[in-house]
C-alpha positions as CSV (number, residue, x, y, z in Angstrom):
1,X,11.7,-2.7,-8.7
2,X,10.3,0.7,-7.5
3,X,9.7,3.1,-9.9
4,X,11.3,6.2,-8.9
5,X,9.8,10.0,-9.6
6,X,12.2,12.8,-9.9
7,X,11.9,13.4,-6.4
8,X,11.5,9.9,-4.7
9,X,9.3,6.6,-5.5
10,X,6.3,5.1,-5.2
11,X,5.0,2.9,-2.7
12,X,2.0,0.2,-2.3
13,X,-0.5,-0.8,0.2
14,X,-3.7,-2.8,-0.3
15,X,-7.6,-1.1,0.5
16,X,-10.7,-2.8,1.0
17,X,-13.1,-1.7,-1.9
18,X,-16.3,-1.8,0.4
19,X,-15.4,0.5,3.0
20,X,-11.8,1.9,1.5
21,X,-10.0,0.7,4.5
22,X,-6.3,0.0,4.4
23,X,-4.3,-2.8,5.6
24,X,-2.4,-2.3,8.4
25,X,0.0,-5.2,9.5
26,X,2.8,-3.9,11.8
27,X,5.3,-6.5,11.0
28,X,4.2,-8.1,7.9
29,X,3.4,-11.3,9.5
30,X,-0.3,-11.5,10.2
31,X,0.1,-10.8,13.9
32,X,-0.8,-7.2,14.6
33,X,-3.7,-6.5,11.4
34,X,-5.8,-3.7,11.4
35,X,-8.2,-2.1,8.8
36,X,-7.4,1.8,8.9
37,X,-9.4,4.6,7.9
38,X,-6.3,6.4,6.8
39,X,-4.1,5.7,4.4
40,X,-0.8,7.2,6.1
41,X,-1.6,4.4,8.7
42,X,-1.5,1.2,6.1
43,X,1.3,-0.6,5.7
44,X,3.4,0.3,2.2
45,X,5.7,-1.9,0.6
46,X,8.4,-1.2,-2.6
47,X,6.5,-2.9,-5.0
48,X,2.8,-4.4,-5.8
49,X,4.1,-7.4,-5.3
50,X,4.9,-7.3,-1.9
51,X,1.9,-5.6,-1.1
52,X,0.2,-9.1,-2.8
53,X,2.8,-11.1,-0.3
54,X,1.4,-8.8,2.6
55,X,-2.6,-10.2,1.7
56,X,-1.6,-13.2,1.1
57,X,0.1,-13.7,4.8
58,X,-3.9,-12.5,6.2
59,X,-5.4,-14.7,3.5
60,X,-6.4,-12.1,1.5
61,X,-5.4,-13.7,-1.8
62,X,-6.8,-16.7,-3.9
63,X,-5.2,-20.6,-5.0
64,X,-3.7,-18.3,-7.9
65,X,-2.3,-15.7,-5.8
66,X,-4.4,-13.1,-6.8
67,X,-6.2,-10.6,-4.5
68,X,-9.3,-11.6,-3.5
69,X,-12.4,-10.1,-4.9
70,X,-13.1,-6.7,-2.8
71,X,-9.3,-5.9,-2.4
72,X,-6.8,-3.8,-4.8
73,X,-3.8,-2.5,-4.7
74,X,-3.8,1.3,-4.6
75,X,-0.2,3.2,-5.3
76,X,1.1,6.8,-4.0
77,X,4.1,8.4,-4.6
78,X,6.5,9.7,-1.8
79,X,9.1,11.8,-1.2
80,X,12.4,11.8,0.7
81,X,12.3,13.6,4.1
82,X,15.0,15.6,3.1
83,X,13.4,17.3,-0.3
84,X,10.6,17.8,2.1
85,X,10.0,21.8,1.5
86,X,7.1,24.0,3.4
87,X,5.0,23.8,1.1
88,X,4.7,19.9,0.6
89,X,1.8,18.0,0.8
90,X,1.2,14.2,0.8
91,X,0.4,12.5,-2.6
92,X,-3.1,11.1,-2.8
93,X,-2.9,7.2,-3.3
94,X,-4.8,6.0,-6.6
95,X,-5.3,2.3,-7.8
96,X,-2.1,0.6,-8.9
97,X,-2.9,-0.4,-12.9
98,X,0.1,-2.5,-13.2
């Protein structure tokens, strides 16, 4: 379940520790994958968990289903487009502690 903030949720996406890339995989299915230098361009899912299902579909996870070694899942909060106000500016993502 997505935790919600007063003002929205938060989301999930999975970064490369060595280079702080993010995945990018267009339709979740290990077709169209891309390592992105910024974080508005990876793909985020509703829950850590599905940002786990999204690694393991590109082999990024171990027997155990665990992230490999190198990968974590990182967490930002968002907002919906219509509380948007001038002044708004993009959460920075930080690593999911779950």
């Amino acid at each position: 379940m997505t935790r919600t903030s007063e003002q929205g949720g938060v989301e999930y996406a999975i970064r490369r520790d060595k280079d702080g890339a993010w995945l990018y995989d267009g339709d979740m299915d290990g077709t169209d994958v891309a390592w992105e230098p910024d974080a508005d361009n990876a793909t985020w899912t509703e829950t850590p968990e599905q940002a786990v299902e999204v690694a393991d579909v590109n082999r990024l996870t171990t027997a155990d289903y665990t992230l490999q070694d190198g990968y974590s899942v990182w967490e930002r909060d968002w907002v919906n487009e219509e509380d948007l106000t001038e002044d708004w500016e993009p959460a920075e993502p930080r690593p999911y502690k779950g």
